[in-house]
C-alpha positions, 0 to 999 in steps of 0.5 A: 801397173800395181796403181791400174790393178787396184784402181780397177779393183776398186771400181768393181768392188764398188759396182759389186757392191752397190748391186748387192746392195739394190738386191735389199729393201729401198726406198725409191730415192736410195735405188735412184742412188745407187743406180747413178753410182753404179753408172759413175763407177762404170765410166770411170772404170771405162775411162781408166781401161781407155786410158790404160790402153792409150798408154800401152799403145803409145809404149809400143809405138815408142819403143819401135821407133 
């Protein structure tokens, strides 16, 4: 549970901080950058919260049968 927390933690840090970082001045090439990253950050938050939930209801179905 510890290893979801930071995972997800660290995912949103990463987003929190690439969006911060598109409020400066770039040039075109660094913003393309940044918004492929903001992306990848997204789905693999989304695929840990996915998977996160599998496993919770996998424990639940186990644990009534």
């Amino acid at each position: 549970m510890i290893d979801f927390q930071v995972q997800v933690l660290g995912h949103r840090r990463n987003i929190e901080r690439y969006c911060g970082l598109l409020a400066t001045e770039l040039t075109d090439l660094q913003r393309q950058y940044l918004h492929k990253r903001i992306a990848v950050e997204h789905f693999q938050l989304e695929r840990l919260e996915k998977s996160w939930a599998e496993q919770q209801a996998y424990s639940r179905s186990s644990a009534t049968h």
